[in-house]
C-alpha positions in Angstrom: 65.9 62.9 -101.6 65.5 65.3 -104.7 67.7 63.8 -107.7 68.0 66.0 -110.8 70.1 64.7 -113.5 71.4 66.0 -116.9 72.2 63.0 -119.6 73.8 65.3 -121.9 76.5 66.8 -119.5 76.3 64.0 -116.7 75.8 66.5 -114.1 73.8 65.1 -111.1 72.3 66.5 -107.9 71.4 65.2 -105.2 69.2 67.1 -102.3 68.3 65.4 -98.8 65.2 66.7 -97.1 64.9 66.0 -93.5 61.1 64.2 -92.7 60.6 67.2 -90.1 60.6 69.5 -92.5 57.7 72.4 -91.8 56.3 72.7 -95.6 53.2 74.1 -96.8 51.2 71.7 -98.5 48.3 72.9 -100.9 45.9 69.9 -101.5 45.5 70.0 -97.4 46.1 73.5 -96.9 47.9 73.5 -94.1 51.6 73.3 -92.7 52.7 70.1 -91.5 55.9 67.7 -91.8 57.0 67.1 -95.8 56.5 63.0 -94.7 53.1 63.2 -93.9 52.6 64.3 -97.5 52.9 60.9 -98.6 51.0 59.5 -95.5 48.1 61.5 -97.0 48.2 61.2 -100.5 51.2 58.9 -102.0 53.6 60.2 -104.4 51.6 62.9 -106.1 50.7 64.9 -102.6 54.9 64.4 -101.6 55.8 65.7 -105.4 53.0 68.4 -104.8 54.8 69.3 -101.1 58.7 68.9 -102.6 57.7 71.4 -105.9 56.2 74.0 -103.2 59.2 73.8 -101.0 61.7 74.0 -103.6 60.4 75.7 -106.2 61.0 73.6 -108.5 58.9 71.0 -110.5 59.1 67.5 -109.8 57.6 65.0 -112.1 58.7 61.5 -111.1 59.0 59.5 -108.3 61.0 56.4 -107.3 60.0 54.6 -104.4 60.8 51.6 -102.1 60.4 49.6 -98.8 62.3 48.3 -96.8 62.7 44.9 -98.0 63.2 46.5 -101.4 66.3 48.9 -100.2 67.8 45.5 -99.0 67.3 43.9 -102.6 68.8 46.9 -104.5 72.0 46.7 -102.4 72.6 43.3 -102.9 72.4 43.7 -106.2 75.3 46.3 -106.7 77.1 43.9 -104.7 76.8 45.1 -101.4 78.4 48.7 -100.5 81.7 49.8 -98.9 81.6 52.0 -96.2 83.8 53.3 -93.7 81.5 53.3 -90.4 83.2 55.8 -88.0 82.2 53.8 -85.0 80.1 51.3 -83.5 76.1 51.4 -83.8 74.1 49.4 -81.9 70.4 49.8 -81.2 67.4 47.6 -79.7 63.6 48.1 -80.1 62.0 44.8 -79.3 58.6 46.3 -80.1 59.6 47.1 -83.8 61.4 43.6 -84.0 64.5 46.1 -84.9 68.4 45.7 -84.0 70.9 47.8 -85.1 74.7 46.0 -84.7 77.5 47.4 -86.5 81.3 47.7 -85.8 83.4 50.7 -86.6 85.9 50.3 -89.8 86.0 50.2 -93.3 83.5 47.1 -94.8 81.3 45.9 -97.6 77.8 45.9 -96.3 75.1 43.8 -97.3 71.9 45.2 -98.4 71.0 43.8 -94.4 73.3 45.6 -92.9 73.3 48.7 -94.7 69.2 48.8 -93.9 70.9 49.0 -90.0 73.5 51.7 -91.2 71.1 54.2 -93.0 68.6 53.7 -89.9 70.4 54.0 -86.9 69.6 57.0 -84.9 72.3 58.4 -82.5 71.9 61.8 -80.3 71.9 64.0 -82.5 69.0 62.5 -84.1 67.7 62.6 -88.1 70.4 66.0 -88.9 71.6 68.6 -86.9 73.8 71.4 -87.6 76.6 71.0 -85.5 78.9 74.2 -87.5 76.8 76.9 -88.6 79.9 79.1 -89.9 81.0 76.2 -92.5 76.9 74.6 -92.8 78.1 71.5 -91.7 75.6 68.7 -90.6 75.3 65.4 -88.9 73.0 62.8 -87.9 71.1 60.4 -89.7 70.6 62.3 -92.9 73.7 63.4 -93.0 74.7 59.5 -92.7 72.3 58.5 -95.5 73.4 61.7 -98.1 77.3 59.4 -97.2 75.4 56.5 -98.6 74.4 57.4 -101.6 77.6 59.3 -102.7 78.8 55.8 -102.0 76.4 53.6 -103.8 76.8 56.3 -106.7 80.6 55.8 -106.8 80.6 51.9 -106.5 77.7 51.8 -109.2 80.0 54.4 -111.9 83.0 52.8 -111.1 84.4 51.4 -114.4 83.4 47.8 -113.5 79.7 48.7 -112.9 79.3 50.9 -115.5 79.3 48.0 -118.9 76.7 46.0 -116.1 75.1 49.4 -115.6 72.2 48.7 -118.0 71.4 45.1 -116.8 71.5 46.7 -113.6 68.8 49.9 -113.9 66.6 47.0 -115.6 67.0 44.9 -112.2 66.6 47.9 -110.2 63.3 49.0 -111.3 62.1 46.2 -111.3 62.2 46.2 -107.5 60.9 50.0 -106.8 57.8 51.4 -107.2 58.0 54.3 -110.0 56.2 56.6 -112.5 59.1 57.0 -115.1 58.7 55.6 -118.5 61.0 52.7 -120.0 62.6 54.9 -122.2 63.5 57.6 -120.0 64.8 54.4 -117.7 66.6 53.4 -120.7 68.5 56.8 -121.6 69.5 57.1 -118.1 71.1 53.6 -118.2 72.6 54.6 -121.8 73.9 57.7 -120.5 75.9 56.0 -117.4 79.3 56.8 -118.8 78.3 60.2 -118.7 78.0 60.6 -115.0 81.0 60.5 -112.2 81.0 60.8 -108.8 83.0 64.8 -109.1 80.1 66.0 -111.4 77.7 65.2 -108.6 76.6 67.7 -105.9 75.3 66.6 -103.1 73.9 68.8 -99.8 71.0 68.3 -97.0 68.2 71.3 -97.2 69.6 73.9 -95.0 68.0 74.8 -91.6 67.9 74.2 -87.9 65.6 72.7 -86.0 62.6 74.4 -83.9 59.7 73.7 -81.7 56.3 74.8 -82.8 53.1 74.7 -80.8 55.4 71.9 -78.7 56.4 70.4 -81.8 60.0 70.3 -83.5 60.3 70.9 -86.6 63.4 71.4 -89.2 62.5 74.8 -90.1 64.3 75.4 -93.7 66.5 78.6 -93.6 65.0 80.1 -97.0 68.5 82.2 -98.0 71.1 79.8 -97.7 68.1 77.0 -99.3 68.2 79.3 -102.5 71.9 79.0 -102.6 72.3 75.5 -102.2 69.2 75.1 -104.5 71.1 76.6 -107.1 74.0 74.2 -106.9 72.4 70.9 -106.4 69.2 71.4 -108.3 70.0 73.5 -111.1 73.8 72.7 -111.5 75.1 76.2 -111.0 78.4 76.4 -109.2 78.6 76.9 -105.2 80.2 79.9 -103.8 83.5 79.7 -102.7 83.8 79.3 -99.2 87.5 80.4 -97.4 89.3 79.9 -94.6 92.1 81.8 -94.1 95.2 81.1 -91.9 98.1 83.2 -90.6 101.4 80.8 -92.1 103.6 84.1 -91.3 103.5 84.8 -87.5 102.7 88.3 -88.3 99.9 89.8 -85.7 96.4 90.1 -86.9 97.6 89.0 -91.1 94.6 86.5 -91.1 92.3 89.3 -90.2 93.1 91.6 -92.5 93.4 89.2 -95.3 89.5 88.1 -94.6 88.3 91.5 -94.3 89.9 92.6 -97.5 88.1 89.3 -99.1 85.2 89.7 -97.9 84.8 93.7 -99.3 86.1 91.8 -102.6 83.0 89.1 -102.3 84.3 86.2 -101.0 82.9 84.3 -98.2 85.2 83.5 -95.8 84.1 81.2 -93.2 87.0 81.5 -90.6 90.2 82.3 -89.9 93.0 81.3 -87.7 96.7 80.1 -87.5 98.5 77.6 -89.7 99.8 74.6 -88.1 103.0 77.1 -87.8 104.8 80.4 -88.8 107.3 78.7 -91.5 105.3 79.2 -95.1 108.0 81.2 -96.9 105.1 81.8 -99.7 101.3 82.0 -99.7 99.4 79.0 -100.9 95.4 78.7 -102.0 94.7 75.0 -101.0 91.6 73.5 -102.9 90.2 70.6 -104.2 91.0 69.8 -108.1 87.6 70.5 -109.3 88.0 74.5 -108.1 91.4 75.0 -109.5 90.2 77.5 -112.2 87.9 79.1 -110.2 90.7 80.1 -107.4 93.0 81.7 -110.1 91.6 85.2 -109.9 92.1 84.7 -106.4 96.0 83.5 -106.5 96.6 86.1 -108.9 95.6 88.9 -106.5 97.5 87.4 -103.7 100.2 86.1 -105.2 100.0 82.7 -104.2 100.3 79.5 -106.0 97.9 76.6 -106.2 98.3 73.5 -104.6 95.8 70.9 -104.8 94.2 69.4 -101.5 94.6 65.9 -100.8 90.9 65.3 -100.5 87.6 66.7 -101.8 86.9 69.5 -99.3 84.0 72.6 -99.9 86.6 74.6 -98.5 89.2 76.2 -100.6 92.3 77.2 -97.6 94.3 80.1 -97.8 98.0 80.4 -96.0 99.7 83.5 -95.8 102.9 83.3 -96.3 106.5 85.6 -95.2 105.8 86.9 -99.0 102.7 88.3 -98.4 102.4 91.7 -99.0 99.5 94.7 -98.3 96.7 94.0 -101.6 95.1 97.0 -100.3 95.2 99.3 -103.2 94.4 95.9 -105.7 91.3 94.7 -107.1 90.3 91.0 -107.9 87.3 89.3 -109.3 85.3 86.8 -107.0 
């Protein structure tokens, strides 16, 4: 995971890289997977391998074991997680089971070890939607985690412990960042929340090479998401647009004539009926300002969504009317 963090907005960014990544890594001149970097030379061969990949310089490193994963949890108190269903796993060779029922619970630094391990069928990631970029598998599972462990540890409880805590913490991990930079970032804690943190997996699809897989890192939509998460600029829009009028091929038109405008729309379809007397852009409370341009020029109002979603929805509504002949600003 790449973390890049600003103390004096409280912006934070986190990036998942899958271990299969194919990376070019210069000390060995060769391609090979980004975690055999640090099989080959420690933290300074997998900064090397993350700076080339990204493009972007990375001067510290944080690392831990096992055991020491188990420790830091405990610390915080444990974690709450809502596991979505039951994970179980035996390998008597690596000593390892994995036993975990579904439902929301507060997992011990034990049992979250088993959560962030466990390996189903679709593996370390997989892109199971590549219209909205949405993945799942174990990294996907892990990115969960941490927006977890971030919003129990800035949770107004935490955060007046949050100083004695970063001292505990690294006292357990394995690190090249100086006490004083340890120390600002525990003094800056108020600073940072859960909604001014981005968080995404490095976008890409998996391939076999010379009868290898390998995730192969799709370099366009990497640039984009670097962007967001790395360097804090804000993430495209992304639309779906539904037909809330019954009106024949509405949705259509509506995502074409967004699209010419700029906007990418993932998908469109039918509401959950025909009855939305007005049109209605649905987004999460963070975008609110952002979708005004886009209201505006359809004449819709704002509501907020009920949950966080990267999505902002757009109903069409019986007061829709043609926006050919208008502009608007994406």
């Amino acid at each position: 995971m790449v973390f890049s963090l600003d103390t004096t907005t409280g912006a934070a960014g986190v990036l998942s890289i899958p271990r299969d990544t194919r990376v070019w890594i210069p000390s060995r001149q060769r391609w090979e997977r980004i975690n055999s970097a640090y099989a080959h030379g420690g933290a300074k061969m997998a900064m090397e391998a993350v700076s080339y990949l990204l493009g972007v310089p990375v001067n510290y490193y944080i690392h831990t074991d096992f055991e020491g994963f188990e420790q830091l949890v405990d610390v915080l108190g444990g974690v709450e997680i809502n596991v979505a269903r039951r994970m179980h796993y035996v390998d008597k060779a690596q000593g390892l089971e994995i036993d975990l029922a579904p439902g929301l619970q507060v997992l011990s630094g034990e049992k979250a070890l088993q959560y962030v391990r466990y390996r189903d069928r679709l593996g370390d990631v997989s892109l199971v939607d590549p219209f909205t970029d949405e993945y799942d598998g174990r990294v996907e599972r892990q990115r969960q985690f941490f927006e977890a462990i971030v919003s129990q540890t800035l949770s107004p409880s935490s955060l007046i412990k949050l100083p004695q805590l970063v001292t505990q913490t690294f006292r357990i991990v394995n690190t090249n960042l100086p006490w004083e930079k340890v120390f600002s970032l525990a003094l800056s804690g108020s600073k940072f929340s859960s909604d001014k943190m981005q968080t995404a997996v490095l976008p890409g699809n998996s391939e076999v090479l010379n009868d290898a897989w390998y995730w192969i890192v799709n370099e366009e939509k990497a640039k984009s998401v670097i962007d967001t998460v790395i360097h804090g600029k804000p993430e495209p829009l992304k639309l779906v647009v539904l037909n809330g009028n019954g009106r024949s091929g509405v949705a259509q038109e509506v995502s074409d004539l967004l699209r010419y405008y700029g906007y990418h729309v993932v998908s469109h379809g039918n509401a959950e009926h025909f009855d939305f007397a007005t049109t209605q852009v649905v987004v999460s409370a963070r975008d609110v300002e952002r979708v005004k341009p886009l209201a505006d020029y359809l004449g819709a109002s704002i509501q907020e969504a009920e949950k966080e979603d990267a999505a902002v929805t757009v109903i069409i509504g019986k007061d829709y009317t043609s926006t050919k002949d208008r502009s608007v600003g994406s």
